[in-house]
C-alpha positions in Angstrom: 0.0 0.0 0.0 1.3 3.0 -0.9 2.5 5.6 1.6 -0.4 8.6 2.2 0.6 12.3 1.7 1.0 12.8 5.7 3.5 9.9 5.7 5.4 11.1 3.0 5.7 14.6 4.5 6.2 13.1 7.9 9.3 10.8 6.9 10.7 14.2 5.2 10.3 16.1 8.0 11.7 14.0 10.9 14.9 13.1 8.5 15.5 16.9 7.9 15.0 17.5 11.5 17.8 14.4 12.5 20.1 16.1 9.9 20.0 19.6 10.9 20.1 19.3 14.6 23.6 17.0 13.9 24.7 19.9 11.6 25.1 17.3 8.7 24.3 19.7 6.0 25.2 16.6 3.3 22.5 14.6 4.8 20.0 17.6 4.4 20.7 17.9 1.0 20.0 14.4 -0.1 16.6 15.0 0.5 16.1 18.0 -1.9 16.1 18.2 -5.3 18.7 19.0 -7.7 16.6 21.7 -9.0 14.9 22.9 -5.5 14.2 26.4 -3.9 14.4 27.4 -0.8 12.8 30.8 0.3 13.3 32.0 3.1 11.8 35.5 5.2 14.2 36.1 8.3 14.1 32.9 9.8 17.5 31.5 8.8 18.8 34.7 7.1 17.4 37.1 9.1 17.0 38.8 5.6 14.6 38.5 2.4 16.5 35.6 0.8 15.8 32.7 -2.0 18.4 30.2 -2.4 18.2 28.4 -5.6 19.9 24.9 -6.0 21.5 22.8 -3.6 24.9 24.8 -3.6 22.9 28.3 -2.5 21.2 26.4 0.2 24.6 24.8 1.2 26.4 28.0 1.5 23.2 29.4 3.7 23.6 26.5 6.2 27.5 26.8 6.5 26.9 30.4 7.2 23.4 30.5 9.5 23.0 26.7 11.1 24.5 27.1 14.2 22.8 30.1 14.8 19.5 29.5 13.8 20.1 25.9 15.5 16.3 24.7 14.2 14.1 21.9 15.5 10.6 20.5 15.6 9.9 20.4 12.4 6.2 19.1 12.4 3.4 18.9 10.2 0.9 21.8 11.3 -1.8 19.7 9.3 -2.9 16.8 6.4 -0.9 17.3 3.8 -2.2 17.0 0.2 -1.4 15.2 -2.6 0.2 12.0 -3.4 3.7 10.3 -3.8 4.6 12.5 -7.2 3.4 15.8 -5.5 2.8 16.2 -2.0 2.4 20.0 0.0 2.3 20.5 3.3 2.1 23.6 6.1 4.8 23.0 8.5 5.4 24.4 12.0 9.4 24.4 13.1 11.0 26.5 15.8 14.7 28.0 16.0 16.6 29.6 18.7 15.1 32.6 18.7 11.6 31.9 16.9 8.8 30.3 16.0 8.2 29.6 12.7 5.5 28.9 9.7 6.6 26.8 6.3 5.4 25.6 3.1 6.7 22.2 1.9 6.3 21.6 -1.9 7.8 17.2 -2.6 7.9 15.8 -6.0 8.7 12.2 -5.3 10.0 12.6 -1.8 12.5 15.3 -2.1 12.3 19.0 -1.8 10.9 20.8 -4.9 10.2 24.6 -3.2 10.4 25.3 1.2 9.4 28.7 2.2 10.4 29.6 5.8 8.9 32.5 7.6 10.1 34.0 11.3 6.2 34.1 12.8 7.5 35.1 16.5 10.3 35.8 18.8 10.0 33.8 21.6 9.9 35.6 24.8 8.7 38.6 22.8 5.6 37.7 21.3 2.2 39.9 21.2 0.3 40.6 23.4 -3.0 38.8 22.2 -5.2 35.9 23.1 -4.0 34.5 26.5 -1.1 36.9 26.8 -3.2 39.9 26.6 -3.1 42.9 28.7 -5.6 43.1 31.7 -6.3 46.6 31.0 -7.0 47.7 34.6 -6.0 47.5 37.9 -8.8 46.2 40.4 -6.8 47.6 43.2 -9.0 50.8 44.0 -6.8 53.3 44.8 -6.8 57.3 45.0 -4.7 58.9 41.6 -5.6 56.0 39.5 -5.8 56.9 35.6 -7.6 56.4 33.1 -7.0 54.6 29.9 -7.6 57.7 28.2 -5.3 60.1 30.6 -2.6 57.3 29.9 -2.9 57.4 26.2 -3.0 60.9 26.1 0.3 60.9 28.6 1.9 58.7 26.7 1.4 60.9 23.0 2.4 63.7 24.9 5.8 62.0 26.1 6.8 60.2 23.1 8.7 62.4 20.6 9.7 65.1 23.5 10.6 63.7 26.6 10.9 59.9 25.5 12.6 59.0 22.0 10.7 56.5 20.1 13.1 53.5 18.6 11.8 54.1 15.7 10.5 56.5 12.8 8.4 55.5 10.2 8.3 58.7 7.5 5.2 58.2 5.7 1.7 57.5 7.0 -0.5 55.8 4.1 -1.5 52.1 4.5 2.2 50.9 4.3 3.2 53.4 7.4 0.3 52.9 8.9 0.1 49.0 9.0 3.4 48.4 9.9 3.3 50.9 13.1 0.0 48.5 14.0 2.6 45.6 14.0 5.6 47.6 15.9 2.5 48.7 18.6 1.6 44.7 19.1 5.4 44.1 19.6 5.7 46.9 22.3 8.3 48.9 19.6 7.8 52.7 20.6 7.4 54.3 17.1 6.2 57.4 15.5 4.6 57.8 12.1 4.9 61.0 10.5 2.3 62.1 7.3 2.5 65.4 6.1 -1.1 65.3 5.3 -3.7 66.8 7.7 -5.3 63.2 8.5 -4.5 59.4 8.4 -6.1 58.6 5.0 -5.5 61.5 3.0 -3.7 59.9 0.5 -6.6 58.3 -1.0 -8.9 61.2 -0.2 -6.7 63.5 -2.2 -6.3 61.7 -5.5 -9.2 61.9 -7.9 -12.7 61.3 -6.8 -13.3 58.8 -9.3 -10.7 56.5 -7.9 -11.5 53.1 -6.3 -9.3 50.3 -5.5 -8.3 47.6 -8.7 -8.0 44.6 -6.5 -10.7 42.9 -4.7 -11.5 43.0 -1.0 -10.1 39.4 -0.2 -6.6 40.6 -0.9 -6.6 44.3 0.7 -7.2 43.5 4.1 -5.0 45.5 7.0 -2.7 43.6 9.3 -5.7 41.9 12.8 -8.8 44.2 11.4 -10.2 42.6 8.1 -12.7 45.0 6.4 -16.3 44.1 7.6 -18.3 41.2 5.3 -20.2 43.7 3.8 -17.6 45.7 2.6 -17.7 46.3 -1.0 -15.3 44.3 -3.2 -13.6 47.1 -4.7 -14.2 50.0 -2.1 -13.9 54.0 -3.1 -10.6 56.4 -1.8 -12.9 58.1 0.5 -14.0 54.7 2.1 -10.1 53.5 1.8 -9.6 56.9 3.7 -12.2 57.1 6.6 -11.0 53.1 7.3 -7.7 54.1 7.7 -8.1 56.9 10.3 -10.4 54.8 12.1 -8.1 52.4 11.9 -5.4 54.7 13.4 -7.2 55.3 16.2 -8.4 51.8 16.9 -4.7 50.7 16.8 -3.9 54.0 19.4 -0.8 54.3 16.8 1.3 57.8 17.7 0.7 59.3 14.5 1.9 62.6 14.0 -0.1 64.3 10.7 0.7 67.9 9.4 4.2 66.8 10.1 7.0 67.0 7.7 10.4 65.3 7.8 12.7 68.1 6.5 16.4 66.4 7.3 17.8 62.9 8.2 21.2 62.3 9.2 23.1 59.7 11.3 24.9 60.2 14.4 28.0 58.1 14.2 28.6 58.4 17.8 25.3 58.0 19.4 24.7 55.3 16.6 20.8 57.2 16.2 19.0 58.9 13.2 18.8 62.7 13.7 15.0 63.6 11.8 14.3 67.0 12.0 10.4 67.5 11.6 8.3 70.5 11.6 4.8 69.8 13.6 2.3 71.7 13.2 4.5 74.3 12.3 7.1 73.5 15.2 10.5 72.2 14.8 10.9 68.7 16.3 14.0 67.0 16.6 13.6 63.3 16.9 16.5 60.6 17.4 15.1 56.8 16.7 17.7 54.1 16.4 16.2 53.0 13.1 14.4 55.1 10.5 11.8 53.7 7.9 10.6 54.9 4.7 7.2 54.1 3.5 6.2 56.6 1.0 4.3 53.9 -1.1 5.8 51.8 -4.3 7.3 54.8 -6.4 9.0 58.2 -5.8 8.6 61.8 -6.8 5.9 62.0 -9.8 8.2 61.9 -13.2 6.6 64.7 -15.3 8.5 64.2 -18.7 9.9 67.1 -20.9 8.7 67.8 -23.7 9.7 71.1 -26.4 7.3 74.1 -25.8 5.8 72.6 -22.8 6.3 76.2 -21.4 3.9 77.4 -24.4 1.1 75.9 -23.7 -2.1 78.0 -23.0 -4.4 75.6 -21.0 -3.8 73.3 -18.1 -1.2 70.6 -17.5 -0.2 69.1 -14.5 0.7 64.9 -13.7 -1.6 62.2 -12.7 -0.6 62.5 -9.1 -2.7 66.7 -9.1 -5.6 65.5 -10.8 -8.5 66.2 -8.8 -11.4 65.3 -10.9 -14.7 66.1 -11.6 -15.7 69.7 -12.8 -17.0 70.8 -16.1 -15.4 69.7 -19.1 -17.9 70.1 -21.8 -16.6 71.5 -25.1 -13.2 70.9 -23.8 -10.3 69.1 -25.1 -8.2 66.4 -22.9 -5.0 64.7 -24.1 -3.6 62.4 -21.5 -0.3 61.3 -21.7 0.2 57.1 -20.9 -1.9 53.9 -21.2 -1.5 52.5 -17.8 -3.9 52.4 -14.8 -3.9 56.2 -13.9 -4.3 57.2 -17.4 -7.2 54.7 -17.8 -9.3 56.5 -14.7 -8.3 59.9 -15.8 -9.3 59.1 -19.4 -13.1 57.7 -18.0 -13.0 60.5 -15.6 -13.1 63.4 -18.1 -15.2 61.7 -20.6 -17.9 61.2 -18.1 -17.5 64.9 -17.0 -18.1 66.2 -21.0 -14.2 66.3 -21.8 -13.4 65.0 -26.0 -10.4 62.9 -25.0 -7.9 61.6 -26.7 -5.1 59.2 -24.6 -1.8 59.3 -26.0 0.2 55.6 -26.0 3.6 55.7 -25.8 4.3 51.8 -25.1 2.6 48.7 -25.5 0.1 48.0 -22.2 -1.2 44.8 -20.6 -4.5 45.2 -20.0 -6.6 42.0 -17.9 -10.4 42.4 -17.3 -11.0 42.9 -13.4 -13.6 39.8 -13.7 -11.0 37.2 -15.4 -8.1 38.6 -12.9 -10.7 37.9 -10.1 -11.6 34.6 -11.3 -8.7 32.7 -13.3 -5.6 34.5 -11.2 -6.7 35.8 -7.9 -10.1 33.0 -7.5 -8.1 30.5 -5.8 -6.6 32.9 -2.8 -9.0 35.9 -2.5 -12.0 35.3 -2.8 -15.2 33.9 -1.0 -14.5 30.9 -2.9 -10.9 30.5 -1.2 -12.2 31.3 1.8 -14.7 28.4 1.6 -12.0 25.9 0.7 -10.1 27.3 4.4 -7.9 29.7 2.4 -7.3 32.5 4.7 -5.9 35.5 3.9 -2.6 34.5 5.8 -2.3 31.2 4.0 -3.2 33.1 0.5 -0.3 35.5 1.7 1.4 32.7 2.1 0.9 30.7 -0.8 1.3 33.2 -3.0 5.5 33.6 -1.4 5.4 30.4 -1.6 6.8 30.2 -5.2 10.3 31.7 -5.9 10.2 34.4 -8.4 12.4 32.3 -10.8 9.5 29.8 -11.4 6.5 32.4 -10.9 6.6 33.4 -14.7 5.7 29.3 -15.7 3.2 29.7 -12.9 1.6 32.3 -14.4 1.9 31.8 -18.2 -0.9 29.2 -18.1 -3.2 31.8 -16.6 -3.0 34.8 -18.7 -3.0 32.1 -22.0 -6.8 31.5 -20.4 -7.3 35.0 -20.1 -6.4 35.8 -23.3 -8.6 32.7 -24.7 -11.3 33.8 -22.9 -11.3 37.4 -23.5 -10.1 37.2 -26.7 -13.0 39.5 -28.3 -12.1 41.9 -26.1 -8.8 41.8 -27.2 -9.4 41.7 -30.6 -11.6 44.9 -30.6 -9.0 47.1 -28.5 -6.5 46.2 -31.1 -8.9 47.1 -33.6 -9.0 50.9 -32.4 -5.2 51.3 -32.3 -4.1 49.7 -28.7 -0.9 48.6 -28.7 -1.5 45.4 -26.2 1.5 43.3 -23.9 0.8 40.4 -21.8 4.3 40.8 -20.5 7.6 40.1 -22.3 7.3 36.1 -21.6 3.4 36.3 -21.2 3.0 35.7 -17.5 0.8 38.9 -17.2 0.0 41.6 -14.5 1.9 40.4 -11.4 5.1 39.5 -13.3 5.1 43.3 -14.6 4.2 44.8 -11.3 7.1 42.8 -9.5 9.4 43.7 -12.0 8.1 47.6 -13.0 5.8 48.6 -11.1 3.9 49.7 -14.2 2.7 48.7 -17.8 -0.7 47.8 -16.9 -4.0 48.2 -16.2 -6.9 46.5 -14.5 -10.0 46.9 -16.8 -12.5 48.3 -14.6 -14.6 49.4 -17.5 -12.2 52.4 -19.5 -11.3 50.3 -22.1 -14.9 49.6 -23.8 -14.5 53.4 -23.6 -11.4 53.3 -26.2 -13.1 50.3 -27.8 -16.9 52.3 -28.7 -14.4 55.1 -29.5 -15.9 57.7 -26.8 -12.2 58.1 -26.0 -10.0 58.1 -28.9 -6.2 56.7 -28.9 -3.0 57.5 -30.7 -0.2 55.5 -30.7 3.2 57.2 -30.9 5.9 59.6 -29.8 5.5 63.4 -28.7 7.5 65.5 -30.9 6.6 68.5 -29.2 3.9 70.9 -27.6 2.2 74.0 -29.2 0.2 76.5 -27.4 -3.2 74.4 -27.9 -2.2 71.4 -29.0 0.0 68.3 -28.6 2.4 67.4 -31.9 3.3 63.3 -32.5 6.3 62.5 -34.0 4.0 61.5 -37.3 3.7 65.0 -37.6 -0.5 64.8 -36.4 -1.8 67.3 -34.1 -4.2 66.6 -31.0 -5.7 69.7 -30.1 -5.8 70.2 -26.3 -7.5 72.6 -23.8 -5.8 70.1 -21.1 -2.7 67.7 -20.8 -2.8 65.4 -18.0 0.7 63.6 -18.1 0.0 60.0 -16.6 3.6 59.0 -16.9 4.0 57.6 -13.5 7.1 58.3 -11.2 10.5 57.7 -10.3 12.5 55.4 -8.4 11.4 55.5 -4.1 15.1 55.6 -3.1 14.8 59.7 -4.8 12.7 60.6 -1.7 16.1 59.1 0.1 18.6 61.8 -2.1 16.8 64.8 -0.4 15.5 64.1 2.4 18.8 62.2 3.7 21.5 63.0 1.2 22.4 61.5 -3.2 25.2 59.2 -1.3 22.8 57.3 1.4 20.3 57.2 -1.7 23.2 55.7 -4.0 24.5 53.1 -1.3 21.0 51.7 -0.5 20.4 51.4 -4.4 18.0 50.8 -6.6 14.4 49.5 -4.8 12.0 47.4 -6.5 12.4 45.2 -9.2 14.2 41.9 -8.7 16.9 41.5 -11.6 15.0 39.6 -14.4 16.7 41.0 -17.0 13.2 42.5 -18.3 12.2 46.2 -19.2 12.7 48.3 -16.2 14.0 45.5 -14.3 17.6 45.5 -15.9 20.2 42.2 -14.2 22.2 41.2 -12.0 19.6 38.6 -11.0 18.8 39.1 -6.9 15.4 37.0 -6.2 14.0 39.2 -4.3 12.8 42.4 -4.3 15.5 45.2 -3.9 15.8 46.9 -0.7 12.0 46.1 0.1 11.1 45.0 4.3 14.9 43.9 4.6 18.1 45.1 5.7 19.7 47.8 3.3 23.6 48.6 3.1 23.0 51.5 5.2 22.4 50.4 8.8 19.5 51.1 10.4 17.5 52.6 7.4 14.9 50.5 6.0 12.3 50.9 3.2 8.9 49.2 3.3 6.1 49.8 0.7 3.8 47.6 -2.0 0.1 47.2 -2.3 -1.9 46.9 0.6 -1.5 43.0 0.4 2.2 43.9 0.4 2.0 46.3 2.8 0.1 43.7 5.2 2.2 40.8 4.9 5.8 42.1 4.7 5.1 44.3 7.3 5.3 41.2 9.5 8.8 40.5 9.1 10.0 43.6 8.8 8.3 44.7 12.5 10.3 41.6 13.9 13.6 42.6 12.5 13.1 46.1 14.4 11.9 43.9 17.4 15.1 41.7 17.2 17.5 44.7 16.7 15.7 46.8 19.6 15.8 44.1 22.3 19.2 43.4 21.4 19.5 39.8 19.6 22.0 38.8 17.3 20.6 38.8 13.6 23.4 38.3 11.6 21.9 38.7 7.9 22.6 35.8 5.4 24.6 37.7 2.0 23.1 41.5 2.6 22.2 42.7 -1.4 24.7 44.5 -3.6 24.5 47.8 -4.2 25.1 48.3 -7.9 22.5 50.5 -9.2 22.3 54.4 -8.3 19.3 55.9 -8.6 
């Protein structure tokens, strides 16, 4: 009788278990494949790390066994499957941690492990059991309230006491992560320039809702209520986050404004200069993080006789929406997601628009993304089968980004089977259509980019029925009313909008700290594949994101809100580690060979 999938997994585990805790790193690799992947988020490297072939993951143990020193690895529950493919969720603890793994075998032997640090032991949260009583039942004259000792406590931190750490930036990434650092008992200040937590979103154009569904934009402890809608407005994104920021009692410091950041060598402490409320601040936090979202300073191309032109311009990033439009002309500048909304915006508000496309686009329909690509981790469905949003978080790391592409290739060749009609007709009316270099579609791009894409949420039948018109091409320059291609055709214009996205992160980094700290932490995002915007060397993993940088004590943390919400766990336990004083010697910290 043939072994079931919890034997299988079982017999893997306990041998990798016997071999580890003798330090026979020989006898560990017998039982992975030749061609096997090992990912790993701070629990062995105590970095952001994939190790791709026997030799990486040899050269990983060498460096981190004795350290990490892990045991107990046990199956957390059935695994599924059968001899030729079995996966499994694995509890396994280390010195310092507890940990979560996934376990991908193809005939016995290790295809893909992903190892996540879940908790430090004798610093976990305060939850469940372990919570805080909340009160004192000794009745005594002077007692305060919870409210005196929150309001105590905001009026300390920042003046009197230093918080360990600053967090500049206060949308969903800043504002989720200081959630995690408040559970770990991590003093920490966020500072947002804007007047309240969530104006962000309530600035940007009213039109704006979010792209992905609910399922995968949930906020690290407080999912959005069941009734929440499954692709919620700004101004809903907005009014949840300030309640959440107050929920989470975070010390959030709005209409503040980092002006300066420098390091101390002596004191070994960040120096942030701030102005509050029109007040100078001086804060000193041992570690400093950025989280000023996925990109950096709106990049506003030149063009000849932009200076000429008699109507409005302005980027993506200062459209407000709305108004009256009738009669008016519109160009907008790019094909990608901004450019889409902007496009529907002013065409429902009277505007004749035409959008201008520079580059090829990928464009997926939000109801195939939902179903073929996102069906199976967000979603009602997924939740039925027990997919939570921590095991779709999960699951989703759980495949290296060397194999993601042939992961996702099948799914956007469906896609573009089922929707070819839809394809067919944008093509028809000029759009110049991607599905990716190699095909693998709207997550590969976004890894890789950050751009070069949008999620159909009804624009494009807009360009297809031709109620906005598109032009393919270069600008050769700007006239006083009009935008001139390259083919020598003129698009008359009462407006420009210039949906050409924005620059590299790491530029908020050259001013606000100095170009040499920006150029020694190095390029962010991307991950090396050699791909448009993503030039080599190959590094796995995206660059400088929740990990350590090659400047000390500086950090950068950003993404999507799923991003935001899952990375923000192991970044918070880094600053944890480093702040009660454990040894985290990272595992082969990144090179730094791209400036900004």
């Amino acid at each position: 009788m043939p072994e079931s999938a919890n034997e299988i997994v079982d017999r893997w585990l306990a041998a990798l278990d016997s071999a580890l805790r003798e330090r026979n790193i020989d006898t560990a690799l017998e039982i992975f494949e030749e061609d096997c992947y090992w990912r790993d988020f701070v629990s062995f490297t105590w970095n952001l790390k994939t190790l791709e072939g026997k030799e990486d993951i040899r050269r990983m143990l060498e460096a981190q066994l004795e350290h990490v020193q892990p045991c107990d690895w046990t199956r957390g529950e059935d695994a599924t499957g059968d001899g030729e493919a079995t996966e499994a969720w694995v509890t396994f603890e280390t010195a310092q941690a507890r940990g979560y793994a996934h376990l991908r075998l193809r005939n016995g032997r290790c295809w893909t492990l992903l190892t996540t640090m879940q908790e430090l032991k004798g610093f976990e949260e305060k939850k469940g059991t372990n919570r805080e009583q909340g009160v004192s039942h000794e009745i005594k004259k002077g007692r305060l309230s919870w409210l005196e000792k929150k309001n105590a406590r905001e009026a300390s931190l920042g003046y009197d006491e230093q918080p360990y750490c600053v967090i500049v930036g206060g949308g969903q990434g800043g504002i989720g992560l200081a959630a995690r650092m408040r559970r770990l008992g991590v003093p920490t200040i966020v500072i947002e320039k804007n007047a309240k937590p969530g104006d962000s979103w309530r600035n940007r154009y009213k039109s704006l809702h979010l792209h992905d569904p609910v399922w995968y934009d949930h906020m690290p402890y407080l999912k959005f209520p069941e009734d929440w809608p499954v692709f919620a407005s700004k101004d809903k994104v907005g009014d949840w986050l300030e309640h959440y920021t107050r929920i989470m009692e975070l010390n959030y410091w709005s209409s503040t404004e980092c002006t300066k950041a420098t390091f101390d060598e002596v004191t070994q402490e960040w120096v942030v200069e701030v102005v509050r409320e029109g007040q100078k601040v001086t804060l000193r936090p041992k570690q400093l993080i950025f989280a000023l979202g996925v990109s950096g300073y709106p990049n506003t191309p030149t063009f000849d006789g932009a200076e000429t032109f008699a109507g409005q311009q302005h980027h993506s990033s200062k459209h407000e929406g709305g108004g009256d439009w009738a009669g008016k002309k519109a160009v907008v500048i790019g094909s990608n997601n901004s450019a889409h909304d902007i496009c529907a915006d002013l065409w429902e508000h009277g505007a004749e628009v035409t959008m201008v496309q520079r580059s090829s686009t990928h464009i997926a329909r939000s109801e195939a993304l939902m179903d073929l690509a996102l069906g199976d981790l967000y979603s009602e469905r997924a939740l039925a089968n027990g997919v939570t949003t921590e095991k779709a978080d999960l699951l989703f790391a759980s495949l290296p980004y060397r194999i993601l592409p042939a992961a996702q290739i099948p799914v956007f060749e469906k896609m573009a089977e089922r929707d070819a009609e839809f394809y067919a007709q944008l093509t028809a009316v000029g759009f110049d259509l991607d599905f990716g270099t190699d095909g693998s579609g709207l997550f590969l791009k976004y890894l890789r980019r950050g751009s070069g894409y949008y999620i159909d949420v009804g624009a494009s039948q807009l360009l297809i029925d031709g109620r906005v018109k598109v032009k393919s091409g270069q600008l050769a320059r700007i006239d006083p009313h009009s935008v001139i291609m390259a083919d020598g055709s003129e698009l008359e214009a009462d407006l420009i909008v210039y949906a050409t996205g924005y620059g590299s992160m790491n530029g908020w980094l050259a001013d606000l700290v100095s170009p040499e700290v920006a150029n020694r932490v190095g390029r962010c995002w991307g991950y090396g594949s050699d791909t448009p915007k993503d030039p080599g060397p190959w590094e796995g993993e995206l660059r400088n994101m929740w990990k350590p940088t090659n400047v000390d004590q500086l950090w950068i943390h950003g993404g999507n809100l799923h991003q935001s919400r899952h990375y923000s766990n192991y970044l918070a336990l880094q600053i944890k580690a480093r702040m009660e004083g454990l040894d985290t010697p990272v595992f082969e910290l990144q090179e730094s060979y791209l400036t900004r």
